[in-house]
Backbone bond lengths (Angstrom), bond angles and torsions (degrees), N, CA, C in turn:
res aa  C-N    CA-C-N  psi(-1)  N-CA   C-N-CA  omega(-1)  CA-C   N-CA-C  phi
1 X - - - 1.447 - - 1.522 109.46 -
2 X 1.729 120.22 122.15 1.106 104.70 -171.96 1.719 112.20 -84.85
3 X 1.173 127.71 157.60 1.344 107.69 178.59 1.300 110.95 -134.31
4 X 1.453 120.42 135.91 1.739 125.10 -168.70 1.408 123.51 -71.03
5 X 1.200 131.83 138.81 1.801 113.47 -172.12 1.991 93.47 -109.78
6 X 0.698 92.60 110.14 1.282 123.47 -175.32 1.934 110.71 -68.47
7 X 1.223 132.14 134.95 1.727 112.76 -145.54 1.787 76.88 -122.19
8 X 1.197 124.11 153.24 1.623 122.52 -172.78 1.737 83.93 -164.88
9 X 1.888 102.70 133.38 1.453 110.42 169.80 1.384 103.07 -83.78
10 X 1.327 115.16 160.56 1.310 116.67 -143.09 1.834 87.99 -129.69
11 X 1.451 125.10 105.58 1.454 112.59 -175.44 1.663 106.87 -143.03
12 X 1.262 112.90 99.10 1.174 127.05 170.99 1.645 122.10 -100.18
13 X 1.447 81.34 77.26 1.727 100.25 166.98 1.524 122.16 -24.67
14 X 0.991 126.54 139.94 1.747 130.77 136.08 1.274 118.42 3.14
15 X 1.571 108.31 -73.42 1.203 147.31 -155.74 1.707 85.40 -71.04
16 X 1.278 105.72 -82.64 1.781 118.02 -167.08 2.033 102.26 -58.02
17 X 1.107 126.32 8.15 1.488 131.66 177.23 1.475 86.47 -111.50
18 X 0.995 115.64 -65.11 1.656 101.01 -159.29 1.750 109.07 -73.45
19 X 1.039 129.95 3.33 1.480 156.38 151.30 1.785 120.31 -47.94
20 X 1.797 98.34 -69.17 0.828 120.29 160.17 1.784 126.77 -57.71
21 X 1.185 89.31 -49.95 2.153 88.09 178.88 1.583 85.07 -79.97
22 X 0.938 150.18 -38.83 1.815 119.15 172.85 1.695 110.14 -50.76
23 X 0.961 115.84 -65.79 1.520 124.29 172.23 1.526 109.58 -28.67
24 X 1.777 123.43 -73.97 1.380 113.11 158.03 1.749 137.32 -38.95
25 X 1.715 101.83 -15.28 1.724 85.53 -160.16 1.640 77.51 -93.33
26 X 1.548 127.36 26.88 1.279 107.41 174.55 1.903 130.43 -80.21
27 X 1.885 84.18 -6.88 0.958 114.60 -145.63 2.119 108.70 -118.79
28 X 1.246 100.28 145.60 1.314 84.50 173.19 1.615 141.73 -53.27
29 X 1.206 125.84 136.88 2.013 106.93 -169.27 1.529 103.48 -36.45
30 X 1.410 125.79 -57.71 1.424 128.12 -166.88 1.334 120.88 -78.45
31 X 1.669 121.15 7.58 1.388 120.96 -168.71 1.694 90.21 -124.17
32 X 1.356 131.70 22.97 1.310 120.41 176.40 1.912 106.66 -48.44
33 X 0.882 129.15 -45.21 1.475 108.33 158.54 1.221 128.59 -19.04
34 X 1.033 124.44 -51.98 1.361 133.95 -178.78 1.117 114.83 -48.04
35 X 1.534 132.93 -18.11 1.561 132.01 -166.98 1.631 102.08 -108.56
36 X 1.426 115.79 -1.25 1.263 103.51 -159.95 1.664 107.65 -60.79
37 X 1.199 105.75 -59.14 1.775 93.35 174.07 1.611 135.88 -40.99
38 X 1.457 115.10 -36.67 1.544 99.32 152.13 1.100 123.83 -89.00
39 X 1.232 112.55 -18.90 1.833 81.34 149.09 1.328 157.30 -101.49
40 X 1.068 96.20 14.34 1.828 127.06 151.25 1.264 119.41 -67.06
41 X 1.650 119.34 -45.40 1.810 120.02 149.92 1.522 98.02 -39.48
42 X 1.182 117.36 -99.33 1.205 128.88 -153.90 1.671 113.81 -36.49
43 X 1.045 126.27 -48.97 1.018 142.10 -174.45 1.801 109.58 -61.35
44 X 1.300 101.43 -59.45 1.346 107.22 155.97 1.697 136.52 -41.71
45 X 1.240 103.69 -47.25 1.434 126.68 159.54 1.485 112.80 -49.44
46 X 1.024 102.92 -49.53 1.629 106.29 -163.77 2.440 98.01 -86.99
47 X 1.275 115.18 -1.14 0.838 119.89 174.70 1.652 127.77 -119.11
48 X 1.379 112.50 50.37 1.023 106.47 -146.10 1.824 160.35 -5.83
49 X 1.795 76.59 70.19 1.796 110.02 170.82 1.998 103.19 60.75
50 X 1.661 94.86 46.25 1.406 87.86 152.80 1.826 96.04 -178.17
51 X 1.833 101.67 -176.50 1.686 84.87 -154.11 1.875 80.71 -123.25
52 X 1.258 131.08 144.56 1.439 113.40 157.90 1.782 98.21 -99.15
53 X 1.391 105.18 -170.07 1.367 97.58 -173.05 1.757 113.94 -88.52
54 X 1.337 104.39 -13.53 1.621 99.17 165.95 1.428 101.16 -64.91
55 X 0.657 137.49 -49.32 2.394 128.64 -170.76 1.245 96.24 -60.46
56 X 1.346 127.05 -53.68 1.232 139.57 -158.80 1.944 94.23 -56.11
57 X 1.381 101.83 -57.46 1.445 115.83 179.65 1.843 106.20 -47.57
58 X 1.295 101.35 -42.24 1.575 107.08 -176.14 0.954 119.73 -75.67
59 X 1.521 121.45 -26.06 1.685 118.70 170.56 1.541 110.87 -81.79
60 X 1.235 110.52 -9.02 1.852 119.02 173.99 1.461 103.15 -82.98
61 X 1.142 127.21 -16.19 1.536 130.45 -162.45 1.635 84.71 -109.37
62 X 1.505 140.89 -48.52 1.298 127.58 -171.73 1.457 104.63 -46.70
63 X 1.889 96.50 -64.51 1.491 100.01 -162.69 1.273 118.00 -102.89
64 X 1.526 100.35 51.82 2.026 101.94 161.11 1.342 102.01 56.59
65 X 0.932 144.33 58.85 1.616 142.60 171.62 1.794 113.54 -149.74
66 X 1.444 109.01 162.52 1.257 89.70 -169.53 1.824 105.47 -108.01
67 X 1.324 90.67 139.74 1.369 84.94 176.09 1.710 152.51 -15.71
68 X 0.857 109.47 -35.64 1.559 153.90 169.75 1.848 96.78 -56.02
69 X 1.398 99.87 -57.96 1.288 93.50 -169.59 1.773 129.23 -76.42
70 X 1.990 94.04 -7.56 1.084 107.79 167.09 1.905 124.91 -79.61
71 X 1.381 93.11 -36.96 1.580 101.95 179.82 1.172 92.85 -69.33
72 X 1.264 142.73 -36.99 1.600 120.87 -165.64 2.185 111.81 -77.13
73 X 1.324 101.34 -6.20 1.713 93.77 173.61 1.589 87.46 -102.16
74 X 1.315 139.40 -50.98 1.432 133.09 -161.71 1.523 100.39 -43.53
75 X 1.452 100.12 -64.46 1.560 99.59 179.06 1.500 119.87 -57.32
76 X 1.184 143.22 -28.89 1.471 138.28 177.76 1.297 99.27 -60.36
77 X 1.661 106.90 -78.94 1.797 98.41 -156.73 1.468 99.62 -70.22
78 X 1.447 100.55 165.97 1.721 139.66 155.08 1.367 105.87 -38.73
79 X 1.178 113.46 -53.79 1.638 109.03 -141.96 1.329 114.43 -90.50
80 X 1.751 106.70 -9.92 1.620 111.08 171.82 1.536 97.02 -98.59
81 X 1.451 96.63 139.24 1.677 106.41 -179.59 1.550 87.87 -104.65
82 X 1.734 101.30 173.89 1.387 125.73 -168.14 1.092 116.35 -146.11
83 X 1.434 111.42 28.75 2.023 124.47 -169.44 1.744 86.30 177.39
84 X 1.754 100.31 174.65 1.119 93.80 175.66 1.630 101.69 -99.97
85 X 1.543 106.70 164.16 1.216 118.50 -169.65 1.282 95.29 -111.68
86 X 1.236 107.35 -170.91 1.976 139.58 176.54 1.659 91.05 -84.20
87 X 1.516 100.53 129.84 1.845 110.44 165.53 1.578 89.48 -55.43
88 X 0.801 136.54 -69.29 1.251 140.29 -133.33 2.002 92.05 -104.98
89 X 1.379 117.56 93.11 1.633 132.86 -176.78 1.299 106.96 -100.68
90 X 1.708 120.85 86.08 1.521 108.28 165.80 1.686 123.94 -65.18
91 X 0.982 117.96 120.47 1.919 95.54 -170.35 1.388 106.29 -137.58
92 X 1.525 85.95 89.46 1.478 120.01 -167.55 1.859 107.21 -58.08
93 X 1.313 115.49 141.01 1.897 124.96 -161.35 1.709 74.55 -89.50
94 X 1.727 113.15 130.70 1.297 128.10 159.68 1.731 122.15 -104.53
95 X 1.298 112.28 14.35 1.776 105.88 -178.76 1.324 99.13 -97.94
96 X 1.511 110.62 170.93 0.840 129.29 -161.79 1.717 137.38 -51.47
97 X 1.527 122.72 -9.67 1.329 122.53 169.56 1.283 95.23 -110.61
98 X 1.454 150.37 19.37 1.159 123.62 143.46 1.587 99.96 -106.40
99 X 0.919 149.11 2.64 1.422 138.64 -168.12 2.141 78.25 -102.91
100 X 1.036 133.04 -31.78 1.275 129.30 -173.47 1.625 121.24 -91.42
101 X 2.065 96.76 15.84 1.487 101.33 -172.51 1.687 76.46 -137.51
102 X 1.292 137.48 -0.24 1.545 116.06 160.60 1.532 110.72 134.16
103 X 1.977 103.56 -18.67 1.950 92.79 -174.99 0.993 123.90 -48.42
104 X 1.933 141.91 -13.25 1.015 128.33 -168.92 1.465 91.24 -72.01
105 X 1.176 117.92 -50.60 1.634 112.87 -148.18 1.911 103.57 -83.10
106 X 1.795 109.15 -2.37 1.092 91.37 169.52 1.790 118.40 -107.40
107 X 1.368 92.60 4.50 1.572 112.38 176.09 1.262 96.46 -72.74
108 X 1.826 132.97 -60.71 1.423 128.02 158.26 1.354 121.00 -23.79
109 X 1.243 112.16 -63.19 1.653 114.67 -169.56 1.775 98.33 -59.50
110 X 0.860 129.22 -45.42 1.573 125.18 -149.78 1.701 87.28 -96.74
111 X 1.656 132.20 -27.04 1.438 88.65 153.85 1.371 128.42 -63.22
112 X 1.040 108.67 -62.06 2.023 125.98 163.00 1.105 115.45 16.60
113 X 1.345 100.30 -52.05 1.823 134.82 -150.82 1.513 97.15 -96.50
114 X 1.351 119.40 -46.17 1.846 123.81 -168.71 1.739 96.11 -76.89
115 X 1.675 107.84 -40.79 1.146 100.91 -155.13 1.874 133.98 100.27
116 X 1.328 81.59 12.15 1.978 104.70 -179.79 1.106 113.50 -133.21
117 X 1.422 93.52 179.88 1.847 98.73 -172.38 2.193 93.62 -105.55
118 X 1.020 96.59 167.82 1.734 108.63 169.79 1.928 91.70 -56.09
119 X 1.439 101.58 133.17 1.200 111.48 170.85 1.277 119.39 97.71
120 X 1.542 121.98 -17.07 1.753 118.06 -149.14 1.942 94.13 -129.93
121 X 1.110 115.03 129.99 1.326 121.11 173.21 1.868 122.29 -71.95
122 X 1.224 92.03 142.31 1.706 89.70 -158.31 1.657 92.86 -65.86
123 X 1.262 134.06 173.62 1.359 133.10 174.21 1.669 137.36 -96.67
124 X 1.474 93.02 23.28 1.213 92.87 137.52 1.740 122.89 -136.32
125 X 1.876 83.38 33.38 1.546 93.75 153.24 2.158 117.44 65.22
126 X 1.589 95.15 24.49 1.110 85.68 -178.53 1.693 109.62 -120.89
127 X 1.274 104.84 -10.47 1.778 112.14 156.72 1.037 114.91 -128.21
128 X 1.485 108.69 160.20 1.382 153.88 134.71 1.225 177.44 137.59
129 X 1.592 124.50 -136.70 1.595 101.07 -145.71 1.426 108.62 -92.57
130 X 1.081 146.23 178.85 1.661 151.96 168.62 1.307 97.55 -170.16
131 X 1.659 112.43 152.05 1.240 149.07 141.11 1.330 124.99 -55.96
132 X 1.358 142.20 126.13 0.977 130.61 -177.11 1.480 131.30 -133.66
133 X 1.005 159.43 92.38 1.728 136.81 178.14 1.359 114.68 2.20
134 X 1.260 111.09 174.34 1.331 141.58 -174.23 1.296 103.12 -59.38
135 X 1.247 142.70 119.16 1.629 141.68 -151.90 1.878 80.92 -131.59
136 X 0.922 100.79 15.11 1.821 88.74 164.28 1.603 131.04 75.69
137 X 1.587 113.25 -6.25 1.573 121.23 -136.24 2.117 79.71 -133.34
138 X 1.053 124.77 25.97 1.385 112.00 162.39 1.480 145.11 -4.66
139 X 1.541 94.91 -61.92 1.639 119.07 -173.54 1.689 104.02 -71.01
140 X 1.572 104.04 -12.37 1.991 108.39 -173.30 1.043 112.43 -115.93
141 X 2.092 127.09 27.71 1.207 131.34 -164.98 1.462 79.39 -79.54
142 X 2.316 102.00 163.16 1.386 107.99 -2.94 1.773 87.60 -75.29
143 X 1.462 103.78 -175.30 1.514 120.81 -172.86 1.418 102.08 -139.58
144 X 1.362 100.83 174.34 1.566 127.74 169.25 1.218 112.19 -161.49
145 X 1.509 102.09 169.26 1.925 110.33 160.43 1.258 91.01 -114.34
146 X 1.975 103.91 151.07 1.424 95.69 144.11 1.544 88.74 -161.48
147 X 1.939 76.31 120.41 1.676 84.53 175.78 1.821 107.86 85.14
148 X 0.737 132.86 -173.09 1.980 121.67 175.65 1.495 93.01 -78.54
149 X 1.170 138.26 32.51 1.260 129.25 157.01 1.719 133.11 -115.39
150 X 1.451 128.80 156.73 1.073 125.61 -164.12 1.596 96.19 -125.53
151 X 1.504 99.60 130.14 1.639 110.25 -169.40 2.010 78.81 -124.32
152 X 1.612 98.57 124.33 1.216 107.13 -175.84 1.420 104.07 -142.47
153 X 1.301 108.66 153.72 1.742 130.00 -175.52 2.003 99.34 78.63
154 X 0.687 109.00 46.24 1.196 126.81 174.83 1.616 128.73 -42.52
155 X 1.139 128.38 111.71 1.725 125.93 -170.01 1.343 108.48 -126.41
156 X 0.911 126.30 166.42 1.843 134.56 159.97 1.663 112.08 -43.14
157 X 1.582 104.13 -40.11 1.550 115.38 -177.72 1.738 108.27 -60.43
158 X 1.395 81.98 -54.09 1.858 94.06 -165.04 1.644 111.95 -61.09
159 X 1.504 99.42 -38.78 1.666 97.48 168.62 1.455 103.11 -50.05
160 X 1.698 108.11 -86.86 1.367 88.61 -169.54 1.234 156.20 1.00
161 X 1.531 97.89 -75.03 1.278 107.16 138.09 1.348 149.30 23.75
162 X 1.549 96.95 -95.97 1.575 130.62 152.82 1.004 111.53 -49.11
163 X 1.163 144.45 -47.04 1.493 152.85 -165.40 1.830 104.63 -66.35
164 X 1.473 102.37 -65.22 1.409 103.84 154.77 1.077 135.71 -45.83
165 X 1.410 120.52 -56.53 1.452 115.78 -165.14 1.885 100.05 -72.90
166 X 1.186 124.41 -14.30 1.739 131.43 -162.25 1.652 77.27 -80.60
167 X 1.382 123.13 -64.84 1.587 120.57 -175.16 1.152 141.90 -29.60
168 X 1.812 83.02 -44.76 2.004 112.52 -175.85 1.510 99.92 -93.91
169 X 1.878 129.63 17.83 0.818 121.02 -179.43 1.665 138.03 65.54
170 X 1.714 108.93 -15.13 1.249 146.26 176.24 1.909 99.30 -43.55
171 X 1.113 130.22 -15.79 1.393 100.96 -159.54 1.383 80.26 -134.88
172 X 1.795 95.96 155.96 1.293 122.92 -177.97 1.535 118.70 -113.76
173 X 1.778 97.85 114.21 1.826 95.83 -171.77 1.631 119.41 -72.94
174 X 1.340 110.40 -19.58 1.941 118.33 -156.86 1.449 83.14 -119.67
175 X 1.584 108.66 151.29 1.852 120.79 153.80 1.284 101.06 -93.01
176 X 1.336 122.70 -11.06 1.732 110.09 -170.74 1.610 125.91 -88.01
């Protein structure tokens, strides 16, 4: 599989450093590991919501760790990207009580609708779709995230919807 290296300016503000060493002093001097996941949010955040491997390299250089040990959480979870994505990331819940209330076939429809395949950002780069693990929210299949939010009981209508209101700018991805 060939894979693209993707080029990202690399700008760690004042602001986003002194962010970060709050985040570490949460932590013991010798356990700076311990912070790497918020500050991989944050960091991410402040890069528009994805990591190439130079940042990735730079948050290994903040917190004394070796690189290596950063690609191995980026790559596990979902929630750190590794390219740029769609502003707008539906990331539709694929286990078993929402795949048994219809998301496959509405994960279909809402590519259909963008015009992409699962995985690929529409071109002008302002959605899309992904598969995801167990997002926790069962009883509100089918489900999604979008953004720190959970859009649940899910229909053809309600996408829509979404689709619009993401367009008209109407919806809010962060509580912070």
């Amino acid at each position: 599989m060939e894979r693209t290296h993707y080029k990202q300016e690399i700008n760690i503000t004042e602001a986003l450093m002194s962010r970060i060493n709050e985040l570490i002093s949460y932590y013991p001097e010798d356990k700076r590991k311990s912070a790497l996941l918020p500050v991989l949010h944050e960091v991410q955040d402040a890069h528009e919501n994805w990591l190439s491997i130079e940042l990735m390299d730079k948050v290994a250089e903040i917190l004394l760790i070796k690189p290596i040990e950063v690609y191995e959480v980026v790559s596990f979870y979902t929630m750190y990207n590794q390219r740029p994505i769609g502003k707008y990331m539906f990331e539709f819940c694929q286990t078993s009580p929402c795949c048994l209330n219809g998301v496959e076939d509405l994960m279909d429809y809402t590519c259909e609708k963008l015009g992409v395949k699962v995985g690929e950002p529409t071109a002008d780069g302002l959605f899309e779709v992904r598969g995801v693990e167990c997002l926790g929210a069962c009883g509100y299949a089918p489900m999604m995230q979008l953004g720190d939010f959970y859009k649940e009981h899910l229909t053809k209508e309600k996408v829509d919807q979404l689709i619009e209101d993401c367009k008209n700018h109407t919806i809010i991805l962060h509580d912070k």
